[in-house]
C-alpha angles and dihedrals in degrees: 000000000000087000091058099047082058096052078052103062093042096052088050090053095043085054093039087054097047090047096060097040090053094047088054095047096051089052112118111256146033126270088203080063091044105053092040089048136228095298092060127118133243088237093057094046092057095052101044091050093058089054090052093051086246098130094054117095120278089252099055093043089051087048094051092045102045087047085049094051091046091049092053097257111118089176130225130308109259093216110039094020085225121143109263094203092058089039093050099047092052097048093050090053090055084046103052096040088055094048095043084046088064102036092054093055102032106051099051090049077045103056082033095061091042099052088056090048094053092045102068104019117217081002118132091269092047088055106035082059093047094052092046088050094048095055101042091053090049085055117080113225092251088055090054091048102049083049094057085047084051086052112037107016117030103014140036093351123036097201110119136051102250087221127047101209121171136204112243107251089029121109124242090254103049083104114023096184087074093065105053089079091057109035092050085055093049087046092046090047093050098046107078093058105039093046090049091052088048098040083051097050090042090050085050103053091036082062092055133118097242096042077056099053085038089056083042097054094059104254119163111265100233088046093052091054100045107039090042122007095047095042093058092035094064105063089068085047094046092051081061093066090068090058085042096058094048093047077053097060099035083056095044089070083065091039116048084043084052096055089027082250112183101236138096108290085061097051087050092058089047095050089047092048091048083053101054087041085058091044092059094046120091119237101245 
């Protein structure tokens, strides 16, 4: 079975693979034109195609890149001529800073706020989370994030740097001062679901049978909700991290474009922005 299930996932990555090789091949014009330029000549862009490998057959471009990519070498940018092994690696470690920094700040205000919601149902605590909740869902990340700009940055408070660039070679916490702006919009925008899931499971095991007997035999309020609601409704709370910390890294890619942030959702926007330059630029 488990083998299976392994044949499975390779062949959808093989698929996946030769999918996006073959949509970036099929797009109108030429990455040799686009990195010399529109002043270039035919003659340069010949010959700079067949270093590349441009001017060999699809198949054999997808063959030397996919055995590239097994052997460890992801080859070189075409438009930059970076190498995309450094440039990834240092971008996923920016990435993933910036989501465990969140994470690490986020889940535990979130369970915090549910728990008191949960304690005193429709009481001031219950509805001002809810409220909270309500209006930060209805608020796209970007939103969040241009609002923290307004407020610390640009407006009222000048704080912050409104933008959380960082050297290349540096570490994401060479300056940490660069990373408050990003990281409070990652934590805003995680709160309203994490503390819903946590403010349901807690309602649910304050209504059971042994919290009541707990509450019957005489046992102290604030004892009966830490030593054994909270420790059974966590583990509902705590199989939410795993879907935080993909709605993290689906909102870095915003974010870091937002604060011109060095990971990976910017170099996805990059990447996207040099193929549609390359789309709207005619093959010599």
């Amino acid at each position: 079975m488990d083998r299976g299930r392994l044949l499975v996932s390779l062949l959808i990555m093989f698929i996946v693979s030769l999918l996006i090789f073959l949509v970036t091949m099929v797009l109108p014009g030429d990455a040799a034109a686009v990195v010399l330029g529109a002043d270039a000549r035919p003659g340069q862009v010949e010959i700079l195609r067949e270093q590349m490998g441009l001017n060999l057959p699809i198949w054999q471009q997808y063959a030397n890149w996919i055995g590239g990519v097994l052997s460890g070498d992801l080859g070189n940018s075409l438009t930059s001529g970076d190498a995309i092994g450094p440039t990834i690696a240092f971008r996923a470690s920016n990435t993933f800073t910036l989501m465990i920094c969140a994470a690490v700040i986020g889940l535990p205000l979130a369970f915090i706020m549910g728990v008191l919601a949960a304690v005193k149902p429709k009481g001031f605590m219950d509805g001002f989370v809810n409220i909270i909740s309500v209006i930060i869902a209805s608020l796209p990340e970007f939103v969040i994030g241009i609002l923290l700009i307004l407020l610390l940055s640009l407006g009222l408070f000048h704080v912050l740097p409104a933008t959380s660039p960082i050297a290349p070679g540096a570490g994401p916490f060479a300056d940490p001062v660069l990373l408050i702006l990003p990281v409070l919009t990652l934590v805003i925008a995680l709160l309203p679901y994490t503390s819903r899931q946590m403010r349901a499971s807690m309602l649910e095991v304050l209504d059971s049978e042994y919290v009541l007997m707990a509450e019957v035999k005489g046992l102290p309020r604030r004892l009966v909700i830490f030593r054994h609601a909270l420790r059974n409704a966590i583990i509902p709370g705590i199989q939410a991290i795993a879907l935080s910390f993909a709605f993290l890294l689906g909102g870095t890619v915003i974010i870091e474009y937002l604060f011109n942030y060095p990971g990976l959702g910017s170099a996805l926007t990059q990447g996207w922005s040099a193929a549609t330059s390359r789309r709207s630029r005619p093959s010599c």
